[in-house]
C-alpha positions as CSV (number, residue, x, y, z in Angstrom):
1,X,148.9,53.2,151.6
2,X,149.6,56.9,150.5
3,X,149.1,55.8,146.9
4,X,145.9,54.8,147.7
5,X,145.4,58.0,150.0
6,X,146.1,59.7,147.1
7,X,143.3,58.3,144.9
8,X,140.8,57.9,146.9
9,X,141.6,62.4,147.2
10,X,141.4,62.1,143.4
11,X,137.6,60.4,143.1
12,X,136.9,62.9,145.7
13,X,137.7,65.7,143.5
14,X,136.7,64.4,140.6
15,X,133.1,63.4,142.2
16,X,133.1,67.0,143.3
17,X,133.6,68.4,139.6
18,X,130.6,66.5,138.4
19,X,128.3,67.6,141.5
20,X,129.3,70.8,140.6
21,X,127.9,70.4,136.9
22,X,124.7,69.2,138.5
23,X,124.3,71.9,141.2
24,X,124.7,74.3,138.0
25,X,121.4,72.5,136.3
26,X,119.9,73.1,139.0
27,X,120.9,76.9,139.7
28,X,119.6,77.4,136.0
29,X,115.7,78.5,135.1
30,X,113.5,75.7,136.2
31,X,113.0,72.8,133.8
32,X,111.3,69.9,135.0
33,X,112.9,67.4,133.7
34,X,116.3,68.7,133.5
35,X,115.5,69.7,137.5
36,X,114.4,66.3,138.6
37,X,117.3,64.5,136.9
38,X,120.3,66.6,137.9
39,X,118.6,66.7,141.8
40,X,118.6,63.2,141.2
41,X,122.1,63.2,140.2
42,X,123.6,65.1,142.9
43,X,122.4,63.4,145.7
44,X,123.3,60.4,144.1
45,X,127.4,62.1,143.8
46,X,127.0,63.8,147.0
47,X,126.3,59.8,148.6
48,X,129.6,58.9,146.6
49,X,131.3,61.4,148.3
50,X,130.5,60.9,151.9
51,X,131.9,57.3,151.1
52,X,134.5,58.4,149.8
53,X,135.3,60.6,152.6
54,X,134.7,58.0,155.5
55,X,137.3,55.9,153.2
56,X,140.0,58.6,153.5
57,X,139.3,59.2,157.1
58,X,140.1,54.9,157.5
59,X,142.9,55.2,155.0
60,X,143.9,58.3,157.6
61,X,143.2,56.6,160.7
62,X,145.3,53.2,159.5
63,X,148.6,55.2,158.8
């Protein structure tokens, strides 16, 4: 169980890296199309992540 603990912390992170390359898109001047598809994109990672999280929080609530 802590092995897979430990990768569902992993996905996390790694989910958060890419958000993080989105939310810089969308810090940037405004380009439409660049906008709409990284917006796009990070809610899309930031709904992988709150799985993700209620997965560890099972995983957490198991052990």
């Amino acid at each position: 169980m802590i092995e897979r603990l430990d990768t569902l912390k992993a996905a996390r992170m790694r989910m958060i890296e890419e958000r993080d390359a989105h939310a810089k898109v969308l810090a940037a001047p405004f380009n439409r199309d660049n906008a709409e598809r990284a917006r796009m994109k990070f809610v899309e990672i930031q709904n992988v992540i709150d799985a993700i999280d209620r997965a560890i929080a099972g995983e957490q609530s198991v052990q």
